[in-house]
C-alpha positions as CSV (number, residue, x, y, z in Angstrom):
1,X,98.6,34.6,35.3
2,X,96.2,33.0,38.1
3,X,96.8,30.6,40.7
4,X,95.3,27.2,39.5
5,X,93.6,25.5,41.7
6,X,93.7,22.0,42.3
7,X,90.4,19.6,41.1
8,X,89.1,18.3,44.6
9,X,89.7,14.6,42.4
10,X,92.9,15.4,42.3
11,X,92.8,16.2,46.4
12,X,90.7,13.0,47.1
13,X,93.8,10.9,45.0
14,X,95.9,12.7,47.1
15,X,94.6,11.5,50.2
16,X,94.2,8.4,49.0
17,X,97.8,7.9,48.2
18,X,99.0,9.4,51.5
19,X,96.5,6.4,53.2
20,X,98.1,3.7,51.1
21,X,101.1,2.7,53.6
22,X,98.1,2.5,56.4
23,X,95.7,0.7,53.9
24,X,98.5,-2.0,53.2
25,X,98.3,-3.0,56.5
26,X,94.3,-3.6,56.7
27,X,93.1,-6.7,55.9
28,X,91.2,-7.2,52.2
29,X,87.8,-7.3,53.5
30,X,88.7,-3.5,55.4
31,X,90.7,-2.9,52.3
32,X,87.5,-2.9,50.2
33,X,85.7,-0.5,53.1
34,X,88.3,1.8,53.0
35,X,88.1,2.2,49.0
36,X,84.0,2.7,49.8
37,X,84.6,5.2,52.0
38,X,86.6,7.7,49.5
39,X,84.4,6.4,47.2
40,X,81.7,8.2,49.2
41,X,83.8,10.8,49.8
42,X,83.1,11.5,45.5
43,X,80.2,11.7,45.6
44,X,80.4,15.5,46.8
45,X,83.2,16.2,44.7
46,X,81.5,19.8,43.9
47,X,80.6,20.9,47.4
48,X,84.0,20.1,48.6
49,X,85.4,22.0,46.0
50,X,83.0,25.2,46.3
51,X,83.7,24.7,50.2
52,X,87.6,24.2,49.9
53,X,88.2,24.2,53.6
54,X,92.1,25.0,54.6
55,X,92.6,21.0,55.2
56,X,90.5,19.4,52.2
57,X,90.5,16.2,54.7
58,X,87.9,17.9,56.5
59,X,85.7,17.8,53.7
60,X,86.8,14.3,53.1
61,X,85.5,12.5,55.8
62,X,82.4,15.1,56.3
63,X,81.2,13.7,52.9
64,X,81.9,10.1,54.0
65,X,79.8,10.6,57.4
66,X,77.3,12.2,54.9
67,X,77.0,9.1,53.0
68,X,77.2,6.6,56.1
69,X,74.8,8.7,57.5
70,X,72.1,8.6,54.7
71,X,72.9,4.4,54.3
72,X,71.9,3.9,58.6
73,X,68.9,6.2,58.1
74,X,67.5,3.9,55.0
75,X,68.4,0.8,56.7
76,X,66.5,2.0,59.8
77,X,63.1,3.2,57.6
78,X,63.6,-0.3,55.6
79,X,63.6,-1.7,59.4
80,X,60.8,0.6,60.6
81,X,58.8,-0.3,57.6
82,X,59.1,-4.1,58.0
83,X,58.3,-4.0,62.0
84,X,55.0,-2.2,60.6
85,X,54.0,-5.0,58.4
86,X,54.5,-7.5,60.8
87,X,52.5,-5.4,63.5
88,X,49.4,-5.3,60.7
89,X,49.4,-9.4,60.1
């Protein structure tokens, strides 16, 4: 028989779990963060899995810089974008 491999949603709960001691301690408001940060870290559920580095937390947190990454770079257009309309009136 073959080695079954483990769904990167089950890695991702993993994680998660191993966090929960550390996210007990945060406050609610960073409670809530933390949730939207593995929350991010879903959102590439396949590439993680195709990638399946040796430490899956790798991928973890790549995925969530991914997201925080694409959130800064819409603020800063919305930003760039307003400063333009101001500059025209």
């Amino acid at each position: 028989m073959g080695r079954t491999l483990p769904t990167f949603t089950g890695i991702i709960d993993s994680e998660i779990e191993s966090w929960s001691k550390y996210k007990r301690g945060l406050r609610k408001e960073d409670q809530e963060i933390f949730d939207d940060l593995f929350r991010a870290a879903r959102i590439h559920l396949a590439e993680n899995f195709y990638a399946m580095r040796t430490i899956p937390f790798e991928s973890i947190v790549i995925s969530m810089l991914i997201e925080q990454r694409k959130l800064i770079k819409k603020l800063q257009e919305q930003i760039e974008r307003s400063n333009s309309i101001e500059i025209l009136t």
